[in-house]
ROMAR-882128 format. One record per atom (N, C-alpha, C, O): residue in one letter; x negated, y, z negated. Coordinates in steps of 0.1 Angstrom, whole numbers, padded with zeros to 4 digits, always signed. Layout:
! residues N
AXYZ
...
***
This chain:
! residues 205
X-0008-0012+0000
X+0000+0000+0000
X-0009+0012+0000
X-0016+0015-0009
X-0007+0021+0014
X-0017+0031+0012
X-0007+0044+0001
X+0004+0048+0006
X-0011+0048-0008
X-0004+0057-0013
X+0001+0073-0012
X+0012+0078-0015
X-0013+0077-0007
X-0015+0093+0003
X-0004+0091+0013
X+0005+0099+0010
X-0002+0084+0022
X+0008+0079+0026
X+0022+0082+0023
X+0029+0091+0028
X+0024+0075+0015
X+0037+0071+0012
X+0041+0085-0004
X+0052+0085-0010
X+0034+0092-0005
X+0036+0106-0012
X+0036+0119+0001
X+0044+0128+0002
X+0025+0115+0009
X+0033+0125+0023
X+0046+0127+0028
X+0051+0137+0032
X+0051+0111+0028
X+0064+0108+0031
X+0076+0113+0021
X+0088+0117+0023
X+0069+0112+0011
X+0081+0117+0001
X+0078+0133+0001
X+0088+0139-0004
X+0072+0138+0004
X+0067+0154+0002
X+0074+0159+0019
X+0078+0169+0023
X+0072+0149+0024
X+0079+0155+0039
X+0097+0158+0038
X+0104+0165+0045
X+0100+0151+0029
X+0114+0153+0029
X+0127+0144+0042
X+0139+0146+0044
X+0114+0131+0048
X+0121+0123+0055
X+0130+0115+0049
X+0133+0116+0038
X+0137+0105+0058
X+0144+0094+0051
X+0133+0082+0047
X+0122+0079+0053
X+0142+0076+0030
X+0133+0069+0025
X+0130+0056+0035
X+0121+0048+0034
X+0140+0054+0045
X+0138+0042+0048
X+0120+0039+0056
X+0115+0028+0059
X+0112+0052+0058
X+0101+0051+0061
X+0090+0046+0052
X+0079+0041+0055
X+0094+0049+0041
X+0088+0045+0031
X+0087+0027+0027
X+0079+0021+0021
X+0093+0026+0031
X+0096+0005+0032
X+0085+0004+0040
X+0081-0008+0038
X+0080+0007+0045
X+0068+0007+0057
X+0055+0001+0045
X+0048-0009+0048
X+0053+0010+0031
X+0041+0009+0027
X+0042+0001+0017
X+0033+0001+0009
X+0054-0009+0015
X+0058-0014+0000
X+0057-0032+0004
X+0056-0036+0015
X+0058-0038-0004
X+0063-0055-0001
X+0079-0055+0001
X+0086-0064+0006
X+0082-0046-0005
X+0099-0047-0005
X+0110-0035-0008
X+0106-0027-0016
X+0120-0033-0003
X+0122-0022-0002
X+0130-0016-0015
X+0135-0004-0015
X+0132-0028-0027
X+0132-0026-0043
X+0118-0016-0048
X+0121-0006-0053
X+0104-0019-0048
X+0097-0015-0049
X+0093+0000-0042
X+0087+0007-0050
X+0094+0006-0030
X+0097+0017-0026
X+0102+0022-0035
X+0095+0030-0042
X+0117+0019-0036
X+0125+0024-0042
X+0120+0033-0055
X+0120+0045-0058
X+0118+0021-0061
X+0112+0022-0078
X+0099+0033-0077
X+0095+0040-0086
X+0095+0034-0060
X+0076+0041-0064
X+0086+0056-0062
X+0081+0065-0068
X+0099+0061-0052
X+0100+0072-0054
X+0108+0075-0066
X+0105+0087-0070
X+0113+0070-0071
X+0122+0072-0085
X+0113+0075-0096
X+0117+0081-0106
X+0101+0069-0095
X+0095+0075-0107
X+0083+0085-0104
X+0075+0089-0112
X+0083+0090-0088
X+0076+0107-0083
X+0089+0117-0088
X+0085+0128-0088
X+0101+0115-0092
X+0108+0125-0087
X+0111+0125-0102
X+0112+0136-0108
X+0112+0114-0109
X+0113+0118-0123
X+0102+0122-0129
X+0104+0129-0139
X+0085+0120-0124
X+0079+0127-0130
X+0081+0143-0126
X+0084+0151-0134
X+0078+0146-0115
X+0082+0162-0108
X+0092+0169-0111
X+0092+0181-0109
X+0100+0163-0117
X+0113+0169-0122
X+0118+0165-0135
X+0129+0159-0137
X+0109+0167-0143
X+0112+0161-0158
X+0112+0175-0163
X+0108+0186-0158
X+0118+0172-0174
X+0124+0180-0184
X+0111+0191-0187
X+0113+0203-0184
X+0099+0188-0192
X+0095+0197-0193
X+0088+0206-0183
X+0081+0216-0186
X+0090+0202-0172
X+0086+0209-0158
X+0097+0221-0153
X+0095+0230-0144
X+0110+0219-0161
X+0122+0230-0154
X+0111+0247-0160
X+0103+0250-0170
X+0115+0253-0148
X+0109+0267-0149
X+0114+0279-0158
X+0118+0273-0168
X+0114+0289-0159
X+0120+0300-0162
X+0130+0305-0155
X+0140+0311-0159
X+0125+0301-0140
X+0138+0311-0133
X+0147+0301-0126
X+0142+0290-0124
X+0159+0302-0123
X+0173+0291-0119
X+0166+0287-0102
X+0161+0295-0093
X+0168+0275-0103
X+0160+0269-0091
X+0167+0267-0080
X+0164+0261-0070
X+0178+0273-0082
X+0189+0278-0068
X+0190+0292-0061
X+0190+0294-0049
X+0189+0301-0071
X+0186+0314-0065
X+0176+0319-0066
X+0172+0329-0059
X+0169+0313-0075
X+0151+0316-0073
X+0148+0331-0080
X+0137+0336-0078
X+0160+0338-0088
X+0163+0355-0094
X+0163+0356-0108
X+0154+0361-0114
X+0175+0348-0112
X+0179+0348-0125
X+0173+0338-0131
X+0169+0328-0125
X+0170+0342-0147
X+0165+0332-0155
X+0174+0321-0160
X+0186+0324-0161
X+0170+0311-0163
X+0177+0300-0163
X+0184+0298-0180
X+0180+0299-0191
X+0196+0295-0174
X+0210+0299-0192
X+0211+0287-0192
X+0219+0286-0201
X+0209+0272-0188
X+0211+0258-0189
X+0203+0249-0183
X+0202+0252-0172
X+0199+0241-0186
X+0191+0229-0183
X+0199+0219-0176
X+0204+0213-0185
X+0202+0214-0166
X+0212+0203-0164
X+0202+0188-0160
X+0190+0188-0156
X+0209+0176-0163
X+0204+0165-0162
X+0214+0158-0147
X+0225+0152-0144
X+0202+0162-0141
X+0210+0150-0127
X+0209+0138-0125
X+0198+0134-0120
X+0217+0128-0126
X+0212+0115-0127
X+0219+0106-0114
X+0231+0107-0110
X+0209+0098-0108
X+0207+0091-0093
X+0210+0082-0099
X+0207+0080-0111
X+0219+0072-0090
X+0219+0059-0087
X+0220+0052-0069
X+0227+0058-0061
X+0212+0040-0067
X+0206+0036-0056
X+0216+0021-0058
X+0212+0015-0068
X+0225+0015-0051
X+0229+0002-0050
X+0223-0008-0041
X+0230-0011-0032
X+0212-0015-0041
X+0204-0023-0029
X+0208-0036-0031
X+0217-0039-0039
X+0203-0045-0024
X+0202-0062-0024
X+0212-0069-0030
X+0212-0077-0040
X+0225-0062-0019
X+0242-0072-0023
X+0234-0086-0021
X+0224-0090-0015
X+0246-0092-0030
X+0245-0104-0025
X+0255-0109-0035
X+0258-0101-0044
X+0261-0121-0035
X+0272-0130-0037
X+0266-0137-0051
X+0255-0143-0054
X+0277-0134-0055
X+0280-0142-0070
X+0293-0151-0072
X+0304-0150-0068
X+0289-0160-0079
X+0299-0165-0089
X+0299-0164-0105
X+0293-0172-0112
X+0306-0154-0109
X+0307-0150-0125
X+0319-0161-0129
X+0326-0169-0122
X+0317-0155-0146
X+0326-0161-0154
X+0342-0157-0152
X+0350-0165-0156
X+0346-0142-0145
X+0356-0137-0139
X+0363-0145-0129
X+0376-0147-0128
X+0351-0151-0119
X+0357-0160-0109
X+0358-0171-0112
X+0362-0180-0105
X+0353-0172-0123
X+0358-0191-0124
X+0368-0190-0134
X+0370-0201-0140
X+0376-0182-0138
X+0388-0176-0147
X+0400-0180-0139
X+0411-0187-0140
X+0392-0170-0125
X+0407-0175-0114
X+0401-0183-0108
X+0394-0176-0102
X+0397-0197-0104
X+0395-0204-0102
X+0403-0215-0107
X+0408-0222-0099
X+0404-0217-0118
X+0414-0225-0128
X+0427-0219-0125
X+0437-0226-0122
X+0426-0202-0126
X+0443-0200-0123
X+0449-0203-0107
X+0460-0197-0103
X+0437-0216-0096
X+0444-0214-0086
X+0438-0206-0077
X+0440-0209-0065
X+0430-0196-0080
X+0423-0186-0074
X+0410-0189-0070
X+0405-0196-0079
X+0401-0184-0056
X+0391-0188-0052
X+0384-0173-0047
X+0389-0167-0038
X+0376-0171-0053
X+0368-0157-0052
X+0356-0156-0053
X+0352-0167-0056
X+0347-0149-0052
X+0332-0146-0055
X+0336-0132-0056
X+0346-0125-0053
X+0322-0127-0063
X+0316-0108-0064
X+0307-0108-0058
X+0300-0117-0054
X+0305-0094-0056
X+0292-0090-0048
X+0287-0083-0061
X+0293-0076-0069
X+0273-0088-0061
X+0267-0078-0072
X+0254-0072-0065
X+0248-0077-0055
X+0249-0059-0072
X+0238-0051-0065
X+0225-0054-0077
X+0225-0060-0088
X+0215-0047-0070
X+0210-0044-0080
X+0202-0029-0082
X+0192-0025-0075
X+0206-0024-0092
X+0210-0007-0095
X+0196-0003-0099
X+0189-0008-0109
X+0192+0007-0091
X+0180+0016-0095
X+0188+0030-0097
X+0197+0034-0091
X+0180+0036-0110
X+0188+0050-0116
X+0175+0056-0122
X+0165+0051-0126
X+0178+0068-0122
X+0170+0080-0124
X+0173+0093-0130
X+0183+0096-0124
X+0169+0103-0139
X+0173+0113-0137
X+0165+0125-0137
X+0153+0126-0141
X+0170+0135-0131
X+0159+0144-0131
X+0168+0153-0136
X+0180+0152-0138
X+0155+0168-0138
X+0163+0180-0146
X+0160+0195-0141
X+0149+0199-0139
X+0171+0201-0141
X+0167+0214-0130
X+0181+0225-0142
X+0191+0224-0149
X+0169+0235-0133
X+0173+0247-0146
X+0183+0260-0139
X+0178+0266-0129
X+0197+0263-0145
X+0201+0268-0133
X+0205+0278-0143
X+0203+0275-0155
X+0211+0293-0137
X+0217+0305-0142
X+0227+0303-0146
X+0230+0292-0143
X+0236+0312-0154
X+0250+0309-0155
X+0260+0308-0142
X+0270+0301-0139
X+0250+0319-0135
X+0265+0319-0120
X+0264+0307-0113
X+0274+0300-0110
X+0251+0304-0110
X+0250+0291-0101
X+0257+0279-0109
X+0264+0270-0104
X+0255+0280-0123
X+0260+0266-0127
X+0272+0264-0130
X+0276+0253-0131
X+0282+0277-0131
X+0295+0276-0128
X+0299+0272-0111
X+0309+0265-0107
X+0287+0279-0103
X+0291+0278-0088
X+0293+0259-0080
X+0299+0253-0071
X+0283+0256-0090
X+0277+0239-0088
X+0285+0231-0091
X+0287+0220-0086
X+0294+0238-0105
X+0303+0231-0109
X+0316+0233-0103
X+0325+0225-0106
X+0317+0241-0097
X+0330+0240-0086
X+0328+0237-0071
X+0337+0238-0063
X+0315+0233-0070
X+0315+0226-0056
X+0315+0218-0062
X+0326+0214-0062
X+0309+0209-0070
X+0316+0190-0075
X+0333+0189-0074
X+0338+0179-0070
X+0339+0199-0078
X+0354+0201-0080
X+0358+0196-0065
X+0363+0185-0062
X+0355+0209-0056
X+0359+0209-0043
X+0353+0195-0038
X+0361+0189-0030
X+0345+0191-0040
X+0339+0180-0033
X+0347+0169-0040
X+0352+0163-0030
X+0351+0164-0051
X+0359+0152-0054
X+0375+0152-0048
X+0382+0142-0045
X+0378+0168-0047
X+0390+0169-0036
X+0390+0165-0025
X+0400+0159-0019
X+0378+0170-0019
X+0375+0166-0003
X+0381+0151-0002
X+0391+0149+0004
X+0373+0142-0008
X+0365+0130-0009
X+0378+0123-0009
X+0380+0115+0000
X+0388+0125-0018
X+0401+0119-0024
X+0411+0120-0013
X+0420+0112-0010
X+0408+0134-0004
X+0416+0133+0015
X+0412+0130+0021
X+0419+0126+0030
X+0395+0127+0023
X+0389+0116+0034
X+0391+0103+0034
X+0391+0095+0044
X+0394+0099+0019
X+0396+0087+0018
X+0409+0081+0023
X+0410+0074+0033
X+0418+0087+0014
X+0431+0089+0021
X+0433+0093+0036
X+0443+0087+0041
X+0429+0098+0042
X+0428+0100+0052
X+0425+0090+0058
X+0434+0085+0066
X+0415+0084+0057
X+0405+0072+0066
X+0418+0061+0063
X+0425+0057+0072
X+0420+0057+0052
X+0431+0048+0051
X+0444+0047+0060
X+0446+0036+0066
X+0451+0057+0062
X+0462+0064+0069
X+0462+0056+0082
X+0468+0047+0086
X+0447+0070+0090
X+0443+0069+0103
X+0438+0054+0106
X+0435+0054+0118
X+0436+0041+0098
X+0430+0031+0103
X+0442+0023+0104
X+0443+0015+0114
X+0450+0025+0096
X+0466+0019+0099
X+0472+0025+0113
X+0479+0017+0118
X+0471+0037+0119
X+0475+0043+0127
X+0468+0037+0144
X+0473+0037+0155
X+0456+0034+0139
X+0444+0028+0151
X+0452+0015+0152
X+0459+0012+0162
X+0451+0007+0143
X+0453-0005+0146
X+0473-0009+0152
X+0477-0016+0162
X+0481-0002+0146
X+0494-0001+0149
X+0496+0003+0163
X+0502-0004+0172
X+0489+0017+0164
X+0491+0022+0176
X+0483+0013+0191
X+0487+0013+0203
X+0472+0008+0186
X+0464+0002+0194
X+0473-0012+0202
X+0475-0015+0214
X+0477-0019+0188
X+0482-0033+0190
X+0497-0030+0196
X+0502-0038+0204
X+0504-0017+0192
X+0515-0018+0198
X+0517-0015+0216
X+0526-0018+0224
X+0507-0009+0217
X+0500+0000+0231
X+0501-0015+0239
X+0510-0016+0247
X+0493-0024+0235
X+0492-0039+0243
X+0501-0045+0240
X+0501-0053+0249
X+0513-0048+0231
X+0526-0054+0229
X+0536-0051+0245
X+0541-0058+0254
X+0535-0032+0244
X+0542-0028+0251
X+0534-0018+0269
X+0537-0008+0275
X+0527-0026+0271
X+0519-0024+0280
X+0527-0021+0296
X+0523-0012+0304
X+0539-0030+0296
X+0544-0034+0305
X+0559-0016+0310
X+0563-0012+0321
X+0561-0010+0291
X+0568+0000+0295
X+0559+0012+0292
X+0552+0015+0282
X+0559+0023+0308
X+0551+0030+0300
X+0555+0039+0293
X+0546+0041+0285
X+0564+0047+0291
X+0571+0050+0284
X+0565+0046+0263
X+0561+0054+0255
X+0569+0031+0262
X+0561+0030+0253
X+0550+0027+0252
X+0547+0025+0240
X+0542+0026+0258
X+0529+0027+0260
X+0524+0039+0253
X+0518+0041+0243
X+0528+0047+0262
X+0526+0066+0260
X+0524+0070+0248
X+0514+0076+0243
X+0535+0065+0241
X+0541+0068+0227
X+0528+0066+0218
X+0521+0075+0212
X+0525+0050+0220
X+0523+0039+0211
X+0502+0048+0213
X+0496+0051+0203
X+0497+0048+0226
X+0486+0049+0225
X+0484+0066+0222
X+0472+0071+0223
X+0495+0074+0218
X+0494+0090+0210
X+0492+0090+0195
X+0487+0099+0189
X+0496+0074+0189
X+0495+0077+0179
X+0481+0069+0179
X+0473+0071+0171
X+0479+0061+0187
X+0460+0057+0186
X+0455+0066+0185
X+0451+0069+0173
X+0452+0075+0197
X+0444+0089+0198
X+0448+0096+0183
X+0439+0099+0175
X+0461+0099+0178
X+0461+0105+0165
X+0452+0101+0149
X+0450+0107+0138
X+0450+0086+0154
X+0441+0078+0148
X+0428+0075+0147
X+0421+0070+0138
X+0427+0078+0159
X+0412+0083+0159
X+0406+0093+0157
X+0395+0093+0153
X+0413+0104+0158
X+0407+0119+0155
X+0408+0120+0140
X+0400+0126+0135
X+0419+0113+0128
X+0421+0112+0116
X+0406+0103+0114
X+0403+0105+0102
X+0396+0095+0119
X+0394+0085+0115
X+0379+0096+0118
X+0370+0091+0111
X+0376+0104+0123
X+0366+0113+0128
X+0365+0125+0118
X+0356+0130+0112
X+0378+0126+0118
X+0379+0141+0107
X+0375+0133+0089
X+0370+0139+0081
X+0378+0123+0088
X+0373+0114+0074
X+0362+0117+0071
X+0358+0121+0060
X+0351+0113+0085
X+0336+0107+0087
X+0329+0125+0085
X+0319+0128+0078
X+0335+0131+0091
X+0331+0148+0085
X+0335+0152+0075
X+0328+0161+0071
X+0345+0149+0067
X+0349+0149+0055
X+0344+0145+0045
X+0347+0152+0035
X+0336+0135+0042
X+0326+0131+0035
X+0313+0134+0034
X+0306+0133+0024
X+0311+0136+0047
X+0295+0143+0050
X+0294+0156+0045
X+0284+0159+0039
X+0306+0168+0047
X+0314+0176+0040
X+0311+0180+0026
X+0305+0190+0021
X+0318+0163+0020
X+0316+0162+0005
X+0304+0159+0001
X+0302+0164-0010
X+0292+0153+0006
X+0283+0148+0000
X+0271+0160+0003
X+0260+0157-0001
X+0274+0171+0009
X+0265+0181+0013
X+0271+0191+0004
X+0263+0201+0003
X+0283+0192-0004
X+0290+0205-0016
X+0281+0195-0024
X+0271+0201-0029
X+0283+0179-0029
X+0282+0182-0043
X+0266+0174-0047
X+0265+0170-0058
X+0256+0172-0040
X+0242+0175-0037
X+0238+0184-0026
X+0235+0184-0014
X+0239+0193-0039
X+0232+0211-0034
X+0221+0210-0031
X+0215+0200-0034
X+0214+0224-0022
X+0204+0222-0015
X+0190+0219-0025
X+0181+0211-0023
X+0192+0228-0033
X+0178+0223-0045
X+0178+0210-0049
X+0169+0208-0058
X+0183+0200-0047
X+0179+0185-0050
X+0185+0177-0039
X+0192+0166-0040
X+0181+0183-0027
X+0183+0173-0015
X+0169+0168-0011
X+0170+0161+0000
X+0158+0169-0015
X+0149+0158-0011
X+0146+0153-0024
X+0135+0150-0026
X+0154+0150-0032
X+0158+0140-0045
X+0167+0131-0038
X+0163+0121-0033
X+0184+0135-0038
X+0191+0127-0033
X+0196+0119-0018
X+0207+0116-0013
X+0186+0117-0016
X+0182+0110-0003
X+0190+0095-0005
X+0192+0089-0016
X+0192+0091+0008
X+0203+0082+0008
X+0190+0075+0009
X+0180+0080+0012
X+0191+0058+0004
X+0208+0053-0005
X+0209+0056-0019
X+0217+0050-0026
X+0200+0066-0023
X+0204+0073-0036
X+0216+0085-0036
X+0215+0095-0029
X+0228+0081-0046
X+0238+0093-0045
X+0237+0098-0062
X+0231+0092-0070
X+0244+0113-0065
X+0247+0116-0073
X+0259+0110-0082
X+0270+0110-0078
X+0254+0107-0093
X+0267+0098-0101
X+0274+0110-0110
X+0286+0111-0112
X+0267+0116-0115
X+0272+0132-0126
X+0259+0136-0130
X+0248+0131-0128
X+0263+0149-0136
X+0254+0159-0143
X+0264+0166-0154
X+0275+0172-0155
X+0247+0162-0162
X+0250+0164-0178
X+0246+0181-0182
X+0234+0184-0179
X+0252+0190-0186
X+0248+0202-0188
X+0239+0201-0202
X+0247+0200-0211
X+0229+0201-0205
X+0217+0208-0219
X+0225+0215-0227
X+0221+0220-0237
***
């Protein structure tokens, strides 16, 4: 593992998946940026001045804390062999969770500001979802009914309006989320929360 390397990479602000390049595994990557970003951003490294507007001095400390889900894979727990007896045949998917936190020092305005884009952003998130739900029912209805009735076009017309209505719902989701995940990891800790690391909450000092 060349190291200069693989700290250029993290200092470049690329995706981590580059980083798998210098590791045995891409658990270990994982683990070598998680503990650069918790050292660089530990507690006693927050500054004087709010690390969003780079002006005001800093009225709170917040604790951001990452979580990374990697290496699904299939289980059988004590849950599924519960239903198993009751008749039921199931497995879980379990991960295995890399978490971190780091700590950054913000003003009062920004950290009321931060705190209402997580707001707006769990709104977003709760109509994309809904949304994507909706429009995937609408793809497939409108899709399958389009081919049922192929033969009238008439209903055809109908049937493949509400496809097209289903797809543009199913587009506006996929911006909807990107949306959400760009309000509520703000620009000062976007080469922290680099996918497949997301923000789970932040704790105010």
């Amino acid at each position: 593992m060349d190291e200069s390397q693989a700290n250029q990479l993290i200092d470049s602000e690329k995706p981590l998946i580059g980083l798998m390049e210098h590791f045995g595994s891409g658990l270990d990557a994982l683990r070598f940026f998680t503990g650069k970003m918790s050292n660089r951003f530990r507690q006693e490294a927050v500054g004087e001045q709010c690390c969003w507007c780079k002006r005001e001095p800093v009225s709170r400390v917040h604790a951001f804390c990452w979580r990374a889900l990697v290496s699904p894979r299939f289980a059988f727990t004590h849950i599924n062999a519960l239903m198993l007896l009751a008749g039921r045949l199931s497995v879980s998917i379990q991960h295995t969770s890399v978490d971190f936190v780091t700590f950054h020092g913000l003003c009062e305005p920004c950290a009321k500001k931060a705190k209402l884009n997580r707001f707006c952003a769990t709104a977003i998130k709760s109509i994309s979802f809904f949304l994507l739900l909706v429009c995937l029912g609408m793809c497939v209805f409108g899709g399958g009914a389009a081919l049922l009735f192929w033969a009238d076009s008439k209903d055809r017309k109908e049937c493949l309006i509400v496809f097209a209505i289903g797809v543009a719902g199913l587009i506006a989701s996929v911006f909807g989320h990107i949306w959400e995940r760009n309000l509520r990891i703000l620009k000062f800790v976007r080469s922290v929360g680099r996918k497949p690391f997301d923000l789970v909450k932040v704790i105010g000092k």
